[in-house]
PDB file of N, CA, C and O in Angstrom:
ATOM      1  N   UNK A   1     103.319 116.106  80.701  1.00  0.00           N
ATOM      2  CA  UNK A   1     102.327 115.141  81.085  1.00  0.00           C
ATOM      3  C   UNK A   1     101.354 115.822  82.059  1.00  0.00           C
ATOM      4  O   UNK A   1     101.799 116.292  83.106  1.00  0.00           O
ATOM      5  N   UNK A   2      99.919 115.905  81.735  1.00  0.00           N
ATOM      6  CA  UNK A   2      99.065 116.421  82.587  1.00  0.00           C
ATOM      7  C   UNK A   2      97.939 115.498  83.326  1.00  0.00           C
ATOM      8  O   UNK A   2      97.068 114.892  82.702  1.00  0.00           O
ATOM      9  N   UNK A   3      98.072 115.480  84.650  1.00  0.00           N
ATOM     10  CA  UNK A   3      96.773 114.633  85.007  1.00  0.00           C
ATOM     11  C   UNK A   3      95.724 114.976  85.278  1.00  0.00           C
ATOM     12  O   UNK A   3      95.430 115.936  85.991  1.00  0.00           O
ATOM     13  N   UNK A   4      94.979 114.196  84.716  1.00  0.00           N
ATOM     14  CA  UNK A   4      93.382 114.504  84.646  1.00  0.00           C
ATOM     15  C   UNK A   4      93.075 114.818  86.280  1.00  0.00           C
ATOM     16  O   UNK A   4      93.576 114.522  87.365  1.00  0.00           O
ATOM     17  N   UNK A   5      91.793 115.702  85.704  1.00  0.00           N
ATOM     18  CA  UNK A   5      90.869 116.389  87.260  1.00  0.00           C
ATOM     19  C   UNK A   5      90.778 115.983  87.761  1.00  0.00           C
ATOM     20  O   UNK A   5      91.221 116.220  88.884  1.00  0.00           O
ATOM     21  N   UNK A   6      89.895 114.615  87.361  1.00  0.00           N
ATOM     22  CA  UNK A   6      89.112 113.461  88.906  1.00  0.00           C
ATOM     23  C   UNK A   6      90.461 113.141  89.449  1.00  0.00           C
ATOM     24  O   UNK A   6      90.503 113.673  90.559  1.00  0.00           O
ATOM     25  N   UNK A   7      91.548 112.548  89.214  1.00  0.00           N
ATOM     26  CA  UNK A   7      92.697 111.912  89.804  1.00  0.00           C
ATOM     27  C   UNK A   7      92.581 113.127  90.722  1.00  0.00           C
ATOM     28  O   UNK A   7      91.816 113.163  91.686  1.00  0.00           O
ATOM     29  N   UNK A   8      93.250 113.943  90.419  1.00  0.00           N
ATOM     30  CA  UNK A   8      93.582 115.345  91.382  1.00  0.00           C
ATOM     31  C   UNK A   8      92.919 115.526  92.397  1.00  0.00           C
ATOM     32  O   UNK A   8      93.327 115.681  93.548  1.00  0.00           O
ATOM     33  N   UNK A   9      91.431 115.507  91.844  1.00  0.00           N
ATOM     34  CA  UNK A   9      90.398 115.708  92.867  1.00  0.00           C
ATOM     35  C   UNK A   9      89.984 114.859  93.821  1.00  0.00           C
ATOM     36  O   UNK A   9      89.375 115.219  94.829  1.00  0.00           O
ATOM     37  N   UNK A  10      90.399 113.305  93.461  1.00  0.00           N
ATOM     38  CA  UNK A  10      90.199 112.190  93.978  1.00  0.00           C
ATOM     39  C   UNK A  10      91.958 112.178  95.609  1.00  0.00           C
ATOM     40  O   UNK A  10      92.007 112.048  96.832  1.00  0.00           O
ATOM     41  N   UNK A  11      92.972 112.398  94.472  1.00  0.00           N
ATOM     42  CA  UNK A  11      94.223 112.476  95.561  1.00  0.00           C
ATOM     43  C   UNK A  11      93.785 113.647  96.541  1.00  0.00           C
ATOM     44  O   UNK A  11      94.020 113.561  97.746  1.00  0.00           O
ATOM     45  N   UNK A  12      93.180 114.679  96.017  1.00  0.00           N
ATOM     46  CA  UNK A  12      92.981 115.931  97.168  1.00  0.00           C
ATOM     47  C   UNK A  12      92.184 115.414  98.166  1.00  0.00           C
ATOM     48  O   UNK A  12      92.612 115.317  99.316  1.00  0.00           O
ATOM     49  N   UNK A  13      90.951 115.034  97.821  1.00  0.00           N
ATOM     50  CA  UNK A  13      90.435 114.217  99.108  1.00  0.00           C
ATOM     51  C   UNK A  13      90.267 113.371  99.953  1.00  0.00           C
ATOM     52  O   UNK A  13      89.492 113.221 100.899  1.00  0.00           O
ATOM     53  N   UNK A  14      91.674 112.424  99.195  1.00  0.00           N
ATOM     54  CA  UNK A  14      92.230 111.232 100.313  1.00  0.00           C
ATOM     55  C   UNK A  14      93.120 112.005 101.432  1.00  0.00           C
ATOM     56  O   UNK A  14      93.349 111.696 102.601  1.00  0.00           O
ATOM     57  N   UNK A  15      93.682 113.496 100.398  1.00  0.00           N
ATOM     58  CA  UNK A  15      94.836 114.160 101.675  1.00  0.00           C
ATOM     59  C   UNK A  15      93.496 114.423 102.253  1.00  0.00           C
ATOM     60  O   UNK A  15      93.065 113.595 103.055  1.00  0.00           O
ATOM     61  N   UNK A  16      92.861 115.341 101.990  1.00  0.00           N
ATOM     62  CA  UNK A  16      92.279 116.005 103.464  1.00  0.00           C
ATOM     63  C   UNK A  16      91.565 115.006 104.334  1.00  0.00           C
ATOM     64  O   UNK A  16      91.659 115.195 105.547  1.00  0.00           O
ATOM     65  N   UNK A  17      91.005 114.178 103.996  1.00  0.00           N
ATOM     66  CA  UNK A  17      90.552 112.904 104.843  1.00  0.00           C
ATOM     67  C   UNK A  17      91.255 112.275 106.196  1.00  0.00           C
ATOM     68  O   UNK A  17      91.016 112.045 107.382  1.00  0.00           O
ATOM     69  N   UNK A  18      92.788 112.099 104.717  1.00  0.00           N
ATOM     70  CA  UNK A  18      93.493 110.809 105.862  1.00  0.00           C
ATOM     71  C   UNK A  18      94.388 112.397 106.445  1.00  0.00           C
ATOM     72  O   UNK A  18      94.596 112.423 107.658  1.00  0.00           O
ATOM     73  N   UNK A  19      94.809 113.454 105.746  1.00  0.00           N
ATOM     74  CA  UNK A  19      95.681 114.274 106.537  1.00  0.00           C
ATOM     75  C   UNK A  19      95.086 115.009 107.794  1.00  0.00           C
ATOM     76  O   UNK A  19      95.758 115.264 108.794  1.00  0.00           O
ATOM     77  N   UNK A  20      93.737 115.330 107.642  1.00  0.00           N
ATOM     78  CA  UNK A  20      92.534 115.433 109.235  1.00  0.00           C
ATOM     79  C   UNK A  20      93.133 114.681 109.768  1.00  0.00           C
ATOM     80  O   UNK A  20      94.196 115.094 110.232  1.00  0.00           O
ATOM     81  N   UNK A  21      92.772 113.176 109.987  1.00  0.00           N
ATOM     82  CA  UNK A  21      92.788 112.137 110.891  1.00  0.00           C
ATOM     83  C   UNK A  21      94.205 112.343 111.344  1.00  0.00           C
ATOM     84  O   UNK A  21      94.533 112.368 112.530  1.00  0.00           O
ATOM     85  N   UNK A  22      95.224 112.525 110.082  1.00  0.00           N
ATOM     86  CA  UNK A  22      96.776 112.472 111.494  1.00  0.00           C
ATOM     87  C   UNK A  22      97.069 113.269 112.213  1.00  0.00           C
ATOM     88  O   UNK A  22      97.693 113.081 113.258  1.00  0.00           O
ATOM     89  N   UNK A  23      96.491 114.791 111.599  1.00  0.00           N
ATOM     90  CA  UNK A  23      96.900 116.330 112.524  1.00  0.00           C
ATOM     91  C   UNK A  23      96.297 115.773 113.868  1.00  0.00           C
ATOM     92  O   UNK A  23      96.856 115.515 114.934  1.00  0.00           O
ATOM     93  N   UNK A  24      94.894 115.662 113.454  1.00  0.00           N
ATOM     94  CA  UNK A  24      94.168 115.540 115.250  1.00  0.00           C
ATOM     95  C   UNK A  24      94.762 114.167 115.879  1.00  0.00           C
ATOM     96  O   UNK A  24      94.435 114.035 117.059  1.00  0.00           O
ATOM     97  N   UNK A  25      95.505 113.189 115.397  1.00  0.00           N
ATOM     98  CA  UNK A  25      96.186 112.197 116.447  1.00  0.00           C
ATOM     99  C   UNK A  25      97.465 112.321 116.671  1.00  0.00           C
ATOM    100  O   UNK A  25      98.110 111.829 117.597  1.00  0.00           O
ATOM    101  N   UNK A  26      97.906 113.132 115.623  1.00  0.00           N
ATOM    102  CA  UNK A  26      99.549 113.483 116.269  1.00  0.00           C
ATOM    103  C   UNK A  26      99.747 115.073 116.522  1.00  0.00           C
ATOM    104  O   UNK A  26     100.934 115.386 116.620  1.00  0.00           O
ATOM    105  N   UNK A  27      98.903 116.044 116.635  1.00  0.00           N
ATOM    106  CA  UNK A  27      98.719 117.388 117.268  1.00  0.00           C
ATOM    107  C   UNK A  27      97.651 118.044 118.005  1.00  0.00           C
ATOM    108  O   UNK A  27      97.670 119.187 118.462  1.00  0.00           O
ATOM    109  N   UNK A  28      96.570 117.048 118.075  1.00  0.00           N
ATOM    110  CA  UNK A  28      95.656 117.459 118.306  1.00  0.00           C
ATOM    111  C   UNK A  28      95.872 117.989 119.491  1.00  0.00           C
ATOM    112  O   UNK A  28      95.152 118.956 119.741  1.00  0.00           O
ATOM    113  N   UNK A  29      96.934 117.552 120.637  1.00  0.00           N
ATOM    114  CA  UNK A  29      96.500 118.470 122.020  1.00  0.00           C
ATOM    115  C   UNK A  29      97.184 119.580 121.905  1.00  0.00           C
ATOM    116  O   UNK A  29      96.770 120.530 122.569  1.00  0.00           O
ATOM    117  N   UNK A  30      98.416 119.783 121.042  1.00  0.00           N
ATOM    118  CA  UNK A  30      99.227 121.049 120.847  1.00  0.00           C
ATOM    119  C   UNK A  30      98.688 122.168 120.252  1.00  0.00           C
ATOM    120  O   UNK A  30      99.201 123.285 120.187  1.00  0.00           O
ATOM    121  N   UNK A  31      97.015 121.598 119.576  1.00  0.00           N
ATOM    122  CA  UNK A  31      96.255 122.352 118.405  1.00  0.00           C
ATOM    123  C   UNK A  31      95.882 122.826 119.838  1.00  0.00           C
ATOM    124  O   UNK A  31      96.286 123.972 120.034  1.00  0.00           O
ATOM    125  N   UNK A  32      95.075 122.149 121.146  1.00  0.00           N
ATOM    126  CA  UNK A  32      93.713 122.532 121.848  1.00  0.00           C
ATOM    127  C   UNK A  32      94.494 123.612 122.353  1.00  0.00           C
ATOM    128  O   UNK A  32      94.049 124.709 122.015  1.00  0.00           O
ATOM    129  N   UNK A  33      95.481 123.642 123.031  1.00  0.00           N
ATOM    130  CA  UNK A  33      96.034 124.662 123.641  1.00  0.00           C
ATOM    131  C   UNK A  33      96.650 125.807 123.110  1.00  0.00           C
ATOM    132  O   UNK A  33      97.122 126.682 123.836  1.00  0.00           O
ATOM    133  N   UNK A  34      96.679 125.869 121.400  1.00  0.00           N
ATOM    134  CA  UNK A  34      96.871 126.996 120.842  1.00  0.00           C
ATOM    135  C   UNK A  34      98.722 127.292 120.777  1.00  0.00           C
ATOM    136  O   UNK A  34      99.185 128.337 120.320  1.00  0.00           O
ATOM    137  N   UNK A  35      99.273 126.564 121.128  1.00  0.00           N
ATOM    138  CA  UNK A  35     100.825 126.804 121.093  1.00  0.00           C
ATOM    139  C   UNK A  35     101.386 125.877 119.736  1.00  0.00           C
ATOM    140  O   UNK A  35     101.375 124.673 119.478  1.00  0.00           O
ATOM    141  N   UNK A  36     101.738 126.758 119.224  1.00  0.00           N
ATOM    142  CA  UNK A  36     101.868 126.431 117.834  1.00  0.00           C
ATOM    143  C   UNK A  36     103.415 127.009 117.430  1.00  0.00           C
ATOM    144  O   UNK A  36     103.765 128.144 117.755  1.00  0.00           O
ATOM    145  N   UNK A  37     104.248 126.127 116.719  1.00  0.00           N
ATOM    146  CA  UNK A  37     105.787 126.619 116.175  1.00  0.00           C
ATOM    147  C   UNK A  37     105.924 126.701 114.709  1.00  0.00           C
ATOM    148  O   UNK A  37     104.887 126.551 114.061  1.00  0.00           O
ATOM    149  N   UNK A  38     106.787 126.867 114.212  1.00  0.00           N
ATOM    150  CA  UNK A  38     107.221 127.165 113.080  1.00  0.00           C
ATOM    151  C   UNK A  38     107.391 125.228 112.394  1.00  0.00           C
ATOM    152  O   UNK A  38     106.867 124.777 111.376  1.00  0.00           O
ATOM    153  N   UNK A  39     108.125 124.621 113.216  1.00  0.00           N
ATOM    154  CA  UNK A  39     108.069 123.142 112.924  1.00  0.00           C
ATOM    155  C   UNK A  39     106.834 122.045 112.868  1.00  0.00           C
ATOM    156  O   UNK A  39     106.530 121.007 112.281  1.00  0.00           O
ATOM    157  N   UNK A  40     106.261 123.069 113.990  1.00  0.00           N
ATOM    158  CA  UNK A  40     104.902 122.215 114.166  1.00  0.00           C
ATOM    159  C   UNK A  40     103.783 122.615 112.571  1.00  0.00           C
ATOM    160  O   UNK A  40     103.190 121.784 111.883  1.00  0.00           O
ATOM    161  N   UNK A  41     103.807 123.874 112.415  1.00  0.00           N
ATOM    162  CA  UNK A  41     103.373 123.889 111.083  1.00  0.00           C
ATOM    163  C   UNK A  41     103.769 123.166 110.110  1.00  0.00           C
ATOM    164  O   UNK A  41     102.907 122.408 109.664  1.00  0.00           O
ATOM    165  N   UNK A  42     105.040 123.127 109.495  1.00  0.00           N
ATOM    166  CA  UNK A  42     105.482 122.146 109.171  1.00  0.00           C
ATOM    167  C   UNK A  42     105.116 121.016 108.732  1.00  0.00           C
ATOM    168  O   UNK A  42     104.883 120.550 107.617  1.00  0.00           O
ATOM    169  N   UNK A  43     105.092 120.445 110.339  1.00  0.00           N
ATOM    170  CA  UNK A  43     104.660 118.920 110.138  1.00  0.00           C
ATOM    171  C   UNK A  43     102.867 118.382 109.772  1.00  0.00           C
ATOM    172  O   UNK A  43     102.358 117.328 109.388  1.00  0.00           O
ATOM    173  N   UNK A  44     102.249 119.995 110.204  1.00  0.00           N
ATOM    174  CA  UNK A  44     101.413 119.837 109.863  1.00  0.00           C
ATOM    175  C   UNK A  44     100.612 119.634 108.289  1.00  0.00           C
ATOM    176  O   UNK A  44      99.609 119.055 107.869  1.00  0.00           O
ATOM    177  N   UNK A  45     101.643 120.428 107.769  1.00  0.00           N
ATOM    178  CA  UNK A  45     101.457 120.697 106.258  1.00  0.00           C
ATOM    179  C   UNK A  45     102.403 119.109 105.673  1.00  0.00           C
ATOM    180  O   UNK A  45     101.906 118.838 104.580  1.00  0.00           O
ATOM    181  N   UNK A  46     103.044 118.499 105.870  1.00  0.00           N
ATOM    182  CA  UNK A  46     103.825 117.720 105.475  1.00  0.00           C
ATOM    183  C   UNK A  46     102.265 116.199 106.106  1.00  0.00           C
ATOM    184  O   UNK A  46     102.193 115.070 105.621  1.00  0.00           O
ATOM    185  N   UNK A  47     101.640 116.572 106.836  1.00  0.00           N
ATOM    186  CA  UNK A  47     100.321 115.409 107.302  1.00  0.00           C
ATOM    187  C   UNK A  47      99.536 115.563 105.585  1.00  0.00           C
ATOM    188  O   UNK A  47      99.287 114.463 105.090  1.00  0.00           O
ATOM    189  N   UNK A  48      99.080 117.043 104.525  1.00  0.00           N
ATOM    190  CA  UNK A  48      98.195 117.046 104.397  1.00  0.00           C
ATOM    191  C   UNK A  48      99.321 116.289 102.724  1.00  0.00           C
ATOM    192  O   UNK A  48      98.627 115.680 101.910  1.00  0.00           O
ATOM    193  N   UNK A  49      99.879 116.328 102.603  1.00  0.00           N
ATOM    194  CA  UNK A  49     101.112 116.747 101.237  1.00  0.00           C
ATOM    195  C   UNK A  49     101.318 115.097 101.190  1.00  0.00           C
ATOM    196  O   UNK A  49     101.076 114.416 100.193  1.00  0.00           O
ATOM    197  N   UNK A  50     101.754 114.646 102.308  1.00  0.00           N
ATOM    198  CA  UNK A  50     102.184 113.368 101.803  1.00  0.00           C
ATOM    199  C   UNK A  50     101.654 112.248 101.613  1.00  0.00           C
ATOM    200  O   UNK A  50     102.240 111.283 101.123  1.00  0.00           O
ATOM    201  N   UNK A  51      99.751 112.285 102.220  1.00  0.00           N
ATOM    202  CA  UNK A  51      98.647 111.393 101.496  1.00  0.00           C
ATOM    203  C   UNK A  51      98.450 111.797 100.217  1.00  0.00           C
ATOM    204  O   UNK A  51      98.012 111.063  99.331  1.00  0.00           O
ATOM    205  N   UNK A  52      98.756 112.943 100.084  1.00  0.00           N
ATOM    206  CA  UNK A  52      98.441 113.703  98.853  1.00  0.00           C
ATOM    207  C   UNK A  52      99.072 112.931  97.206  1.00  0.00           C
ATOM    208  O   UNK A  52      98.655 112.398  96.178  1.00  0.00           O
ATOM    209  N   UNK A  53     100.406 113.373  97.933  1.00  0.00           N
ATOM    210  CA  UNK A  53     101.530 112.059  96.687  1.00  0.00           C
ATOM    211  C   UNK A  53     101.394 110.789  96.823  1.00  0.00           C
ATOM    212  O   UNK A  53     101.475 110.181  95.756  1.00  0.00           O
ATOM    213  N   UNK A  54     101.169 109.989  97.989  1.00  0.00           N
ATOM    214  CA  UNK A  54     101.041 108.939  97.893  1.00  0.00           C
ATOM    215  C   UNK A  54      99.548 108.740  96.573  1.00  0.00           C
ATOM    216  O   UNK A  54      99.577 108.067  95.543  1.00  0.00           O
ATOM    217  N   UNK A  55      98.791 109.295  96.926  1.00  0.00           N
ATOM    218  CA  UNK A  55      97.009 109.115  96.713  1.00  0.00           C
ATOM    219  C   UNK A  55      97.386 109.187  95.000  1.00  0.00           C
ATOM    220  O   UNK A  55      96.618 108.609  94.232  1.00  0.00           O
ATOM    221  N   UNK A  56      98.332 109.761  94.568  1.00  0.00           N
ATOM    222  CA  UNK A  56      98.311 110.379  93.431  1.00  0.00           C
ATOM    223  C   UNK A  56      99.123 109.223  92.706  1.00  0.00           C
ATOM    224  O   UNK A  56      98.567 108.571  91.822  1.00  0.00           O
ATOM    225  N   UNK A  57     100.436 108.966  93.074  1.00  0.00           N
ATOM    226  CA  UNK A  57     101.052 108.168  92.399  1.00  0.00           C
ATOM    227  C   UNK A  57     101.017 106.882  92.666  1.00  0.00           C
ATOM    228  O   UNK A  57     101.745 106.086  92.072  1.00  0.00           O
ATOM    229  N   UNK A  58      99.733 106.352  94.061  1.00  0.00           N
ATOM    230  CA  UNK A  58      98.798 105.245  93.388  1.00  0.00           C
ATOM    231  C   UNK A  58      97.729 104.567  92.202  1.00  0.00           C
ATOM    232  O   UNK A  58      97.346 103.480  91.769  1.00  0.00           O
ATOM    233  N   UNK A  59      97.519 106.292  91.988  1.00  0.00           N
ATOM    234  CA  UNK A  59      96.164 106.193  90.905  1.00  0.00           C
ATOM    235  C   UNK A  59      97.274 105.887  89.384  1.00  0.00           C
ATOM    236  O   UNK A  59      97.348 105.121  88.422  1.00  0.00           O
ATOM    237  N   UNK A  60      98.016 107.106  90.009  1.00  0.00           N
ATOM    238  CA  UNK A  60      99.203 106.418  88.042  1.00  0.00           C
ATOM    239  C   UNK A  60      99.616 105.624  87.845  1.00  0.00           C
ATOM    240  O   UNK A  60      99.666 105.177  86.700  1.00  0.00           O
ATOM    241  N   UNK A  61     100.367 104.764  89.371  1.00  0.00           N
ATOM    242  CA  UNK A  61     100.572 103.509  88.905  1.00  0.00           C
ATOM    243  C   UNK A  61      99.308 102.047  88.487  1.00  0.00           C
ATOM    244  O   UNK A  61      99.269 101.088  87.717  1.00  0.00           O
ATOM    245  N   UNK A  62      98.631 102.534  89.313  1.00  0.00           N
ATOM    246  CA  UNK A  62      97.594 101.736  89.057  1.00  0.00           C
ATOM    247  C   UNK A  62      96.879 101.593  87.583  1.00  0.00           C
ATOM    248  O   UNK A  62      96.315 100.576  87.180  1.00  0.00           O
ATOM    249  N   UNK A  63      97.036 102.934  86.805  1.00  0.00           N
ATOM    250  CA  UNK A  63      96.291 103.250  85.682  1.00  0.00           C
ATOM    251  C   UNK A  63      97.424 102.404  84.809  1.00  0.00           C
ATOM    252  O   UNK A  63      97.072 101.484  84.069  1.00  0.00           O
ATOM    253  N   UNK A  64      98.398 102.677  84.913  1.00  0.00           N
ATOM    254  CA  UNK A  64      99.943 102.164  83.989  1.00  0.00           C
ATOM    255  C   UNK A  64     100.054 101.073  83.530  1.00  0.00           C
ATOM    256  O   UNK A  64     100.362 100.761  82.380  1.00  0.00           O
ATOM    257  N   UNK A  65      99.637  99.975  85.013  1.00  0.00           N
ATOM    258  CA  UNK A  65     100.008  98.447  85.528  1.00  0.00           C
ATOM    259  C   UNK A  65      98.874  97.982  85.001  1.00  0.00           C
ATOM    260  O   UNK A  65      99.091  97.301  83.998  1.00  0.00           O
ATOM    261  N   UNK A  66      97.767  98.084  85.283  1.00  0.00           N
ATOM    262  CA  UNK A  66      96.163  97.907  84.178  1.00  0.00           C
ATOM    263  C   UNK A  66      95.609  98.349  83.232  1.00  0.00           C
ATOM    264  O   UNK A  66      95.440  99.482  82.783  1.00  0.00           O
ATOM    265  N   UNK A  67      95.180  96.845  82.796  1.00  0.00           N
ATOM    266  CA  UNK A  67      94.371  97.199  81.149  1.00  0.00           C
ATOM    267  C   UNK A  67      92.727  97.882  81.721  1.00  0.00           C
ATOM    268  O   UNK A  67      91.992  97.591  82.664  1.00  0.00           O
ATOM    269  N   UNK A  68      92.631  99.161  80.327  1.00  0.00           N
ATOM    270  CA  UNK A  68      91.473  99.920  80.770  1.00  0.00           C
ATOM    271  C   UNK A  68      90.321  99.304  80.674  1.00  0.00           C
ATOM    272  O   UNK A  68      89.310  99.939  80.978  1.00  0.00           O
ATOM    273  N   UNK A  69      90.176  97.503  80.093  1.00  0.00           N
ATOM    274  CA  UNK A  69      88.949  97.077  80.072  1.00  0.00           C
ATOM    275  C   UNK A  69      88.164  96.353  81.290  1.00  0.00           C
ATOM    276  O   UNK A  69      87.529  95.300  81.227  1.00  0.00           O
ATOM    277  N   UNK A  70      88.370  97.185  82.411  1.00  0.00           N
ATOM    278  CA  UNK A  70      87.872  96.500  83.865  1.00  0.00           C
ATOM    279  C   UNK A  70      86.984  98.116  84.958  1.00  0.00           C
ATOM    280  O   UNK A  70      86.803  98.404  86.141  1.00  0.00           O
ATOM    281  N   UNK A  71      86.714  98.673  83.692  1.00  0.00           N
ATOM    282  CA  UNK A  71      86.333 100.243  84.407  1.00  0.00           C
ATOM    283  C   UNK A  71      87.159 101.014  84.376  1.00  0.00           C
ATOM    284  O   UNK A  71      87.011 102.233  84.282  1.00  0.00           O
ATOM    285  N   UNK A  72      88.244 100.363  84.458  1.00  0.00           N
ATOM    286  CA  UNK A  72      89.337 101.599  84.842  1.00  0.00           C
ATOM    287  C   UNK A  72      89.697 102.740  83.996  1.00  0.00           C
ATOM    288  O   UNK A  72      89.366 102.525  82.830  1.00  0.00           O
ATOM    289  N   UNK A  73      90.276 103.914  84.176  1.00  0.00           N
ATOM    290  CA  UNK A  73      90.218 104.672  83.190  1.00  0.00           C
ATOM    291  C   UNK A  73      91.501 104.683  82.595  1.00  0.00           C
ATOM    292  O   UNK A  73      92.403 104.501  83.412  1.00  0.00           O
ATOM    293  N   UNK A  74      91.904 104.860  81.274  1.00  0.00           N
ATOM    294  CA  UNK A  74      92.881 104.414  80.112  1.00  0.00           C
ATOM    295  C   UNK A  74      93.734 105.488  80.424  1.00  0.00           C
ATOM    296  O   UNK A  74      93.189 106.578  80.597  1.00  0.00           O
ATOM    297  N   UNK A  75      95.227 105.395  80.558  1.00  0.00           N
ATOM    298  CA  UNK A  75      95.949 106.238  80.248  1.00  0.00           C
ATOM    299  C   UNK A  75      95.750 107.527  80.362  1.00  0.00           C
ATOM    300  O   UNK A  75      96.026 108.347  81.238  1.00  0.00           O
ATOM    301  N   UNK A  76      94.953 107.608  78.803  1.00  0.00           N
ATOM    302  CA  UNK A  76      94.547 109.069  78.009  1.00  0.00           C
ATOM    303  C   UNK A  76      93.639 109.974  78.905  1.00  0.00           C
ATOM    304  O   UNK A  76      93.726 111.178  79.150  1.00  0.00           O
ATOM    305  N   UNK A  77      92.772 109.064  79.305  1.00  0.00           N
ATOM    306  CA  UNK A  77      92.138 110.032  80.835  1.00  0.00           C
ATOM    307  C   UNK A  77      92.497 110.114  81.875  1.00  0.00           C
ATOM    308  O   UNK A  77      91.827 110.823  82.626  1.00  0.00           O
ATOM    309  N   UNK A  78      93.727 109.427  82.420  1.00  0.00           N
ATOM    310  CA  UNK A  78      94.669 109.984  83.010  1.00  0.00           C
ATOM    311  C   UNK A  78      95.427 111.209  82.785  1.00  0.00           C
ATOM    312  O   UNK A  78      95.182 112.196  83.479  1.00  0.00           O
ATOM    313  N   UNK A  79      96.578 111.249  81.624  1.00  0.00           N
ATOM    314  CA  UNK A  79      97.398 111.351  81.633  1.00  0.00           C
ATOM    315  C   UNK A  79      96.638 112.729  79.721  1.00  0.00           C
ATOM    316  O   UNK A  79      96.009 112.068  78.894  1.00  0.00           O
ATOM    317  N   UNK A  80      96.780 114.015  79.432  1.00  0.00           N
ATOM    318  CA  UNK A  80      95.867 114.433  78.629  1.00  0.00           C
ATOM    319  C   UNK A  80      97.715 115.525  77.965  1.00  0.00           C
ATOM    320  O   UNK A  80      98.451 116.299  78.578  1.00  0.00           O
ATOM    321  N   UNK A  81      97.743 115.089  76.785  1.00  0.00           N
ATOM    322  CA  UNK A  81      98.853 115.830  76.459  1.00  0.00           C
ATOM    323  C   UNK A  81      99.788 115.134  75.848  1.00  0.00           C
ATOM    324  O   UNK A  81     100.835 115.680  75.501  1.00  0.00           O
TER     325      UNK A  81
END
């Protein structure tokens, strides 16, 4: 099962959006001062990853649960394979 670009491209830029906004409210002062760990990376990468899946397996369920005659896009342009 392959998902279409825009989805991808659409989930990639809800992560970097909403995953910005959490680094700088839940690291931002650990960022200013430059002291940085192995965990703290981590959690940082786990800020950008998990809007990421969410963003993604909203759009599939959403595509799944609705009929494509409301704009939405069908399955097949979802889902290509």
């Amino acid at each position: 099962m392959n998902v279409s670009h825009n989805v991808l491209i659409k989930a990639m830029l809800v992560s970097l959006v909403v995953g910005t906004a959490l680094v700088l409210i839940n690291h931002g002062d650990i960022l200013s001062v430059r002291y940085i760990t192995l965990t703290r990376i981590t959690q940082i990468i786990l800020c950008y990853v998990v809007p990421f899946a969410v963003s993604l397996y909203s759009q599939i369920t959403a595509v799944q649960q609705k009929p494509s005659d409301k704009g939405m896009p069908s399955k097949e342009d979802i889902f290509r394979g």
